[in-house]
C-alpha positions in Angstrom: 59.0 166.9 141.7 62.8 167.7 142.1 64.1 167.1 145.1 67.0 168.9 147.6 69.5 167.4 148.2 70.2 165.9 151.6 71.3 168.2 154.8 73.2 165.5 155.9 75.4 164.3 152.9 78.5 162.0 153.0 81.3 164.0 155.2 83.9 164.2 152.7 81.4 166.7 150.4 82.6 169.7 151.7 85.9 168.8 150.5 84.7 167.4 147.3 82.6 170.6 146.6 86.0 172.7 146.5 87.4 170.3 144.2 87.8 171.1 140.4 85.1 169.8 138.2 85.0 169.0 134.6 84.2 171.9 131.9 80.8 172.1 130.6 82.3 170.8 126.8 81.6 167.8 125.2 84.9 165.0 125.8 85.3 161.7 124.3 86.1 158.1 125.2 89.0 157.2 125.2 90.8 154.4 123.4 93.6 152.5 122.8 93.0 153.2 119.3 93.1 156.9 119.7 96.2 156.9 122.2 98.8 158.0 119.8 96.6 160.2 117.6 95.3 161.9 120.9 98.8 163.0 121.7 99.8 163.4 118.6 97.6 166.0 117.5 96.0 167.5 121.1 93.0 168.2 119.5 90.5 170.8 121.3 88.6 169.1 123.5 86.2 169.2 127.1 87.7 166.2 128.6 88.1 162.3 128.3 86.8 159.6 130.1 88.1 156.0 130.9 86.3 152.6 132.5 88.1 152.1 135.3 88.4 148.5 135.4 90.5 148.9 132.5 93.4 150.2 134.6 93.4 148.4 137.7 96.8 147.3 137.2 99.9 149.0 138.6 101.4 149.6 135.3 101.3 148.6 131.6 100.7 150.6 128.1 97.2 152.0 129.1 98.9 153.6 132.0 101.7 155.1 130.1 99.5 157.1 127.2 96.8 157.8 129.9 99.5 159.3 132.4 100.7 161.5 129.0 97.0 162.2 128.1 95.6 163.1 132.0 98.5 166.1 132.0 96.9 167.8 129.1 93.2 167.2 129.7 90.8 166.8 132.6 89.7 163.5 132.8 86.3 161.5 134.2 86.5 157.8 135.4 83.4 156.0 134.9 83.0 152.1 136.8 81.1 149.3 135.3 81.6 146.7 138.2 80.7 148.2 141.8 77.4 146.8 141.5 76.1 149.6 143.3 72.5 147.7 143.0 73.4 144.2 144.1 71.6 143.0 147.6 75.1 141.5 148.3 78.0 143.6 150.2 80.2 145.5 148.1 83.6 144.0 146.9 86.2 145.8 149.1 89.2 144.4 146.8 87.3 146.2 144.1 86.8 149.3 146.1 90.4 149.6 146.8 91.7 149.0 143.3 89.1 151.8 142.8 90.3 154.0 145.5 94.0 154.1 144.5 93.3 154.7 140.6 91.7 157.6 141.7 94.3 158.9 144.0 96.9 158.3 141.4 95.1 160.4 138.3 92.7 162.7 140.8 90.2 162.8 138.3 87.3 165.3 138.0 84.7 163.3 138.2 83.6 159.6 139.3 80.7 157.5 138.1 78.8 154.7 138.7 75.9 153.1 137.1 72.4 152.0 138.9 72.6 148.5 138.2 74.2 145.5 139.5 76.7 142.9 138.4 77.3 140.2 140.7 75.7 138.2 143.0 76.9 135.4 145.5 80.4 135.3 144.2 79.3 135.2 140.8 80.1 138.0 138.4 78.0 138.6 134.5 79.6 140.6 132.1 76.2 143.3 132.2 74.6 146.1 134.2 71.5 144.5 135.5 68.3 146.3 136.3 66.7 146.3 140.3 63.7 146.3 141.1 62.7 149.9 142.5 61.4 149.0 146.1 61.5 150.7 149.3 64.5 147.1 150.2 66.2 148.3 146.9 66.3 151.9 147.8 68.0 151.3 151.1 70.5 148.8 149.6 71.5 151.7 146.7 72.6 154.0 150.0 73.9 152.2 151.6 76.3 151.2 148.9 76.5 154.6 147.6 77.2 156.1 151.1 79.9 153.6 151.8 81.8 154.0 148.0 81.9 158.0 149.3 83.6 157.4 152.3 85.6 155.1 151.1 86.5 157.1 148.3 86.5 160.6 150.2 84.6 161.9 147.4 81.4 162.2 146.0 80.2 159.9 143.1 77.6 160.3 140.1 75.2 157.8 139.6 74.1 156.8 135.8 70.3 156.2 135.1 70.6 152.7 133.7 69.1 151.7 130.0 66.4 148.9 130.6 65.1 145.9 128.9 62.3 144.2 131.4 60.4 146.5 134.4 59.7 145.0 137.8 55.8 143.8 138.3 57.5 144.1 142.1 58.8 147.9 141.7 56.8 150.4 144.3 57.8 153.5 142.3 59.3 154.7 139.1 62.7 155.2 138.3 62.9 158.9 138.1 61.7 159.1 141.6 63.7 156.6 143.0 66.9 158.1 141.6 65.1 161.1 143.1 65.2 159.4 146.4 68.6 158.2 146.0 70.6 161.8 145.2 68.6 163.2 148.5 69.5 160.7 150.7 72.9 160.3 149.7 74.0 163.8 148.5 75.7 161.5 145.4 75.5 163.2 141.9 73.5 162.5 138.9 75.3 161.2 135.8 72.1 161.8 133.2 72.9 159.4 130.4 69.8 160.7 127.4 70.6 157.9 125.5 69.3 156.0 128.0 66.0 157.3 128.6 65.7 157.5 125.2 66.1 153.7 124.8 64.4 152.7 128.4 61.3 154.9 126.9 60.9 153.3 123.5 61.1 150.2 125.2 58.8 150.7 127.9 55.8 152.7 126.3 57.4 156.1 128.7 57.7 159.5 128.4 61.4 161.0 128.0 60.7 164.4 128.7 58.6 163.9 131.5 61.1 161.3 132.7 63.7 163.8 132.7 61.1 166.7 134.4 61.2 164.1 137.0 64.8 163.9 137.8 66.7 165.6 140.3 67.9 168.1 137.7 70.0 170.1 139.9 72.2 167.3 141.2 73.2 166.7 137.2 76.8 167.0 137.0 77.7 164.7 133.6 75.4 164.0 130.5 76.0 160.7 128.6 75.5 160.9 124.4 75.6 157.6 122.7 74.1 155.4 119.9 71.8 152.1 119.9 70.7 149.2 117.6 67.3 148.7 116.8 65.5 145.4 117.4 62.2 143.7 117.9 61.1 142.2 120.9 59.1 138.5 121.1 55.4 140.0 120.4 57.4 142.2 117.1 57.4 145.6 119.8 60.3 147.9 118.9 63.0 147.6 121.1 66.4 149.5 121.2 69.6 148.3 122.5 72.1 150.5 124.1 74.7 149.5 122.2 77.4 152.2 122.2 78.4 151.4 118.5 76.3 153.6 116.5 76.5 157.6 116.1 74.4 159.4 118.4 70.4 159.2 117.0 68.9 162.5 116.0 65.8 161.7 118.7 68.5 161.6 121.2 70.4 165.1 120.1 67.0 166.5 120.6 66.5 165.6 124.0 69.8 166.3 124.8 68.8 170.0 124.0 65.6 169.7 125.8 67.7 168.5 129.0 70.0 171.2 128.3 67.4 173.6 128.3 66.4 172.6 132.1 70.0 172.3 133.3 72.0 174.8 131.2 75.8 173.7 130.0 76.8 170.6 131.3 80.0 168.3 131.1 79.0 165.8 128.2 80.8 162.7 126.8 80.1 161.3 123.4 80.5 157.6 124.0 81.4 154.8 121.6 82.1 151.7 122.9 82.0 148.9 120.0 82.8 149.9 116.3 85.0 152.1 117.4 86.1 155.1 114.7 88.7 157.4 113.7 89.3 160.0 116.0 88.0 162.5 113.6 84.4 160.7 113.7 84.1 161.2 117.3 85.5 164.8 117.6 82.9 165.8 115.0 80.3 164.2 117.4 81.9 166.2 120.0 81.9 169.4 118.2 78.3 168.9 117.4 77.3 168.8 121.3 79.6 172.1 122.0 77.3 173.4 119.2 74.5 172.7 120.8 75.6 174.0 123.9 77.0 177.3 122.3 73.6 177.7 120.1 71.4 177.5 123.4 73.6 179.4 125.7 76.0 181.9 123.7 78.6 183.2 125.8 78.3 180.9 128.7 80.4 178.0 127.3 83.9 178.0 127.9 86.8 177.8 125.0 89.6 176.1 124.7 91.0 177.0 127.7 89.0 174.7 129.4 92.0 172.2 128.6 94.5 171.7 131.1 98.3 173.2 130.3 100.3 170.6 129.5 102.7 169.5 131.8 
């Protein structure tokens, strides 16, 4: 069952609520490859999103086209290395190189993912699964409560796409995100690749995963592609790959989510094999479609885009 949101959230969420928020439009990735042809050609477009470990640096190229890029478009920052899931404190250097990036762009949205990546000093180059106990669940808040005050803001969390499940786990992962969003007052990031992948590979349900989820705390939807594999006892078994277009299983269940949600904010991602521009526009044009085809006049246009400046 969905769940409220908490009556006691973080203290900066009256301030975030009044802050601008990203269209509901599809946006796209974006590249170094795509820097020049992105300004080049300004091409009608939601939004854009960046990992923000790759501009935790004072200056430099990435900084110079993204600085061009942010004036013209509203922009998400997603974070791969928080480790929002780890048992082990949070690293504050991190959390500050975090914190200014996002006072210096002021982006519309934030993200994290429900994973962890390093442990005793140690960091692996992966989002690592948790096991979803009642130790786990207060770990994830209090990570996620301290990342919001730190960062004055309030985050979206990304259901993670999993390999192995937890003999050890106490509930499933729908209701411990469930948990999660109500005791923290964070957002949801709903990434339907995802639980398209995590339920192929674990025997699941995706719709009734997604009937489980705190839909009205959904602020972002994820779009991406996967590999197919086996697993050890010849199982199918998907990888989240990022390097494929999206699957025609997962465009379906994007409209079934859209269908409990309405329009939502949603990035086409491609992360390895990366293509022309053009390949990933279409991708995004096919998601506004979507979106238009369900819910008519409720989309916005073009001028969704910021002015430029």
């Amino acid at each position: 069952m969905n769940q409220p949101l908490s009556d006691t959230p973080f203290m900066g969420d009256a301030a975030s609520a009044a802050s601008p928020v990203l269209p509901s439009r599809a946006g796209i990735g974006l590249k170094p490859e795509h820097f020049r042809d992105v300004l080049a050609q300004t091409p009608e477009l939601g939004f854009f999103e960046v990992h923000a470990e790759n501009y935790m640096v004072a200056g430099g190229p990435f900084h110079y086209y993204l600085e061009k890029i942010r004036a013209r478009y509203p922009l998400s920052i997603h974070g791969v290395g928080l480790s929002i899931g780890g048992q082990g404190p949070l690293d504050e250097d991190h959390l500050a190189r975090l914190a200014a990036l996002l006072e210096r762009y002021q982006p519309e949205s934030f993200s994290e993912h429900l994973a962890w990546s390093s442990h005793a000093g140690r960091f692996f180059n992966d989002l690592l699964p948790l096991p979803y106990t009642a130790q786990s669940l207060a770990h994830v808040c209090a990570h996620i409560d301290h990342v919001q005050e730190r960062l004055g803001r309030r985050m979206l969390l990304e259901n993670p796409a999993t390999y192995v499940q937890f003999a050890a786990s106490t509930m499933a992962e729908n209701e411990f995100i469930s948990q999660v969003v109500c005791r923290t007052g964070c957002g949801l990031l709903l990434d339907v690749n995802n639980v398209h992948v995590a339920s192929v590979n674990h025997g699941g349900n995706a719709h009734d995963y997604i009937l489980g989820l705190p839909l009205h705390a959904v602020a972002e939807i994820h779009l991406a592609g996967f590999a197919e594999a086996t697993d050890s006892i010849g199982q199918p078994l998907l990888i989240d790959s990022h390097g494929a277009p999206v699957a025609q299983a997962v465009w379906a269940l994007y409209a079934f989510t859209l269908g409990l949600t309405g329009p939502k904010p949603t990035l086409i991602e491609r992360d390895n094999a990366i293509p022309e521009l053009a390949v990933l526009l279409h991708e995004a044009r096919q998601a506004d479609a979507i979106m238009e085809r369900l819910f008519k006049d409720s989309v916005p246009g073009t001028e969704s885009q910021k002015a430029p400046a």
